[in-house]
N, C-alpha and C positions, 0 to 999 in steps of 0.2 A: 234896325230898331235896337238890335240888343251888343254893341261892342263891349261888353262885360265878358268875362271869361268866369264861366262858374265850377267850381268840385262838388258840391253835393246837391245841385237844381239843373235844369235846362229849364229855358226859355225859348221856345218857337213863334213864329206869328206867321198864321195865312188866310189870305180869304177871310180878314173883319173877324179873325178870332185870335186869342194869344193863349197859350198851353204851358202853363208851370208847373213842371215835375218836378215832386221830391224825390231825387235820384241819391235814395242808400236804405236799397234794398236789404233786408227784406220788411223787413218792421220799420222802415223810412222814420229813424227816430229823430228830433228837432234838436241838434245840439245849437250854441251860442252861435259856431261857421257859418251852421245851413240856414239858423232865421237872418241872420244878416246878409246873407245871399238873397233871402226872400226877400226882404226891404229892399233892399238895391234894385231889385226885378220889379216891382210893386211901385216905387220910386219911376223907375224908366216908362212905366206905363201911363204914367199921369200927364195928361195933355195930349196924347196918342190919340189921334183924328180917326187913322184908319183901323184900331180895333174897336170894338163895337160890342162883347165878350170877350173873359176873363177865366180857362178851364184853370182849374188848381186840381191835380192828381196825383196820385204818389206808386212811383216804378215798382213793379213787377205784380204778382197775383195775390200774394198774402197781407197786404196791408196799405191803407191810403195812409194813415202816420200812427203807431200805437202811441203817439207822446213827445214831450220833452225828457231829455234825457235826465235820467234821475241822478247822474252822476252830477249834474251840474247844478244841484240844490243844496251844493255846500256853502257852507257860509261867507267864504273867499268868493263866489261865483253864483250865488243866488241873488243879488241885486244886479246885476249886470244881465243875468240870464232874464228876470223876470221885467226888465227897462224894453229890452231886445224881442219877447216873444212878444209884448202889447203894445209892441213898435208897428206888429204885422198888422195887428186891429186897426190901429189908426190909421198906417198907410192905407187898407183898405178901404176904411172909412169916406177918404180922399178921391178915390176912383168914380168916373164918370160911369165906366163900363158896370155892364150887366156881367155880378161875380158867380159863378157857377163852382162847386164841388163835385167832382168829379169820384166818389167813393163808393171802394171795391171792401173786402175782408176787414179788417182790424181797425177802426177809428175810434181810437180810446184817447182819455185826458187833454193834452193840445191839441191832438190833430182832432178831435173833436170838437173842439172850443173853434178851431181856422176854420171846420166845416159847417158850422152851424154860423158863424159871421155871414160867410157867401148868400148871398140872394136868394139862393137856389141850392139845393144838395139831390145830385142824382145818382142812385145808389143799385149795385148790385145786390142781386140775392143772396151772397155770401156776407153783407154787411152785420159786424158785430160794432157797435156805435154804443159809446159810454162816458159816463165819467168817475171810472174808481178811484179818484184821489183820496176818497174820507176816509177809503181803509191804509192807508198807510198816514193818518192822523194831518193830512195837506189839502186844500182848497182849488178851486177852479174856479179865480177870478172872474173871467167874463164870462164863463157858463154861468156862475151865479146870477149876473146881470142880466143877459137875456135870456136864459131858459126858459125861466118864468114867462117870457111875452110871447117865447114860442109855443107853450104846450100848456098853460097855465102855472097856477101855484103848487097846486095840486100835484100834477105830474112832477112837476120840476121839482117839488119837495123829495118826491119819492126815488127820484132816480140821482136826484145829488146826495142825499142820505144816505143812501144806500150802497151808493157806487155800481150800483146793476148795471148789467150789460143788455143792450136790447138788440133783437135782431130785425131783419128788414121787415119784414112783416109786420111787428108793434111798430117798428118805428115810421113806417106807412100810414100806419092808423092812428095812431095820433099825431099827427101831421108834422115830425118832426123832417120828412124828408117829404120831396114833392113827388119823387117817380122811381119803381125798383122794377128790374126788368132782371131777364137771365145773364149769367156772366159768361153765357156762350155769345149771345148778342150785346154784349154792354157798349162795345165799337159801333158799331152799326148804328143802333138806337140814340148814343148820346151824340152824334152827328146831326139825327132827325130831332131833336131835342134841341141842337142848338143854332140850326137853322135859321126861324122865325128871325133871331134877332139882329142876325147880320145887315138882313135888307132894311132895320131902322136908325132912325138920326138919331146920333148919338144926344144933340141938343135933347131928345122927347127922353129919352131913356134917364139923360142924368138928373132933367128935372121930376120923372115919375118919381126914382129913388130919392132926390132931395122930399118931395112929399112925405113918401112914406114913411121915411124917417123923422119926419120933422119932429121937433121935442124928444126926439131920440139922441141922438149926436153928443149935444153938449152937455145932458143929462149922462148919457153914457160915458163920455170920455172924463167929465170930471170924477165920478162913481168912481172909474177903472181908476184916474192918479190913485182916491183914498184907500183902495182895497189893496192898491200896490204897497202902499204905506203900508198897511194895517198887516198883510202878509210878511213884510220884512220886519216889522220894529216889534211887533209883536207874535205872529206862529210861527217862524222862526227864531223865536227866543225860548220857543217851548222844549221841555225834555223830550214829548210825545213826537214833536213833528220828526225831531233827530233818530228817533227811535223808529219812526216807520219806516224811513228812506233809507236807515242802515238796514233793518232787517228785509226788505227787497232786496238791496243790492247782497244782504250775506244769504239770502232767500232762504229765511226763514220766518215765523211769527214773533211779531212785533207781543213785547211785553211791555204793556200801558204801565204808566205813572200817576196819568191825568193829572199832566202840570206841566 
């Protein structure tokens, strides 16, 4: 299935399931390389008869993905980076298969945005699950978009505002993930979790998800072009947005302009 050679992902397939790891440990962060290894992987899966499920995980204990790398939201490399990382969305979009999230510790900013696209998000009890971009004065396109249909207005106001970090327990209860179990049995259990789906046709599966989405999709992806636009020609024209992503990376506090 997979004659691609990858540096920052693995791709597996067994038994009606395929396993995408973000392998760069330990904060498994999304630079330009690793999402275009993701598309290429995502890409190879589409028309795949015998998977049936989609795990998307990220290598070792301390984090399913904290992010895109912040380095690459320079100006030279922040239209490229941000074409690239909702290159992942659409390909996903595309997939017959039942997409699952596979998330342990840290899923903050992108890797939060990848894991809330997935169908399904199964999560350990160590999950700290967010999106703090508005404190460093930057946006989370498709969190914008669907947060809201996942949790309401409401929530979703509160936790993209805010940039809050929510742990497995909130994020159980208000139904941003489906299932948290211990992260001495996370192996075990996401096995028995993704079970069921193997023994189904893939025909039943991809027209469920074509349902469920319907009015979603085209509604979505044309949304995601304009907010792509809207993040490039304009918050990154802003003094503020410059000002957050340098003072991360010199890690310190950001001195607003609000301009």
């Amino acid at each position: 299935m997979n004659p691609h050679k990858f540096e920052n992902i693995t791709l597996e397939a067994k038994d009606g399931k395929a396993f995408l790891t973000i392998n760069r440990p330990p904060l498994n962060i999304l630079n330009i390389a690793t999402m275009e290894e993701i598309n290429t992987a995502l890409n190879s899966l589409a028309g795949n008869t015998d998977v049936k499920v989609l795990v998307l995980s990220g290598s070792g204990e301390k984090a399913f993905s904290a992010g895109v790398d912040v380095a690459e939201h320079t100006k030279d490399k922040v239209e490229k980076m941000l074409h690239v990382f909702h290159d992942i969305f659409r390909n996903l979009s595309k997939l017959d298969q039942v997409t699952v999230a596979a998330v342990k510790g840290l899923t903050l900013g992108g890797g939060c945005e990848v894991a809330l696209f997935c169908d399904l998000i199964f999560a350990a009890d160590d999950l700290k699950i967010g999106q703090p971009e508005i404190q460093l004065s930057v946006i989370a396109p498709v969190a914008l978009l669907i947060l809201p249909r996942l949790v309401g207005i409401k929530r979703a106001s509160e936790i993209l505002l805010t940039g809050k970090v929510l742990k497995a327990e909130e994020a159980e209860r208000i139904g941003l993930v489906n299932k948290v179990v211990p992260s001495a049995s996370f192996e075990s259990e996401l096995a028995d979790f993704l079970q069921p789906f193997t023994g189904l046709s893939l025909v039943g599966i991809k027209h469920t998800k074509k349902g469920i989405q319907l009015g979603l999709d085209t509604a979505f992806l044309e949304a995601l072009d304009k907010i792509e636009k809207t993040y490039i020609e304009e918050l990154m024209a802003s003094e503020d947005a410059h000002e957050g992503l340098k003072a991360f990376l010199e890690k310190r506090k950001p001195l607003w302009k609000n301009r």
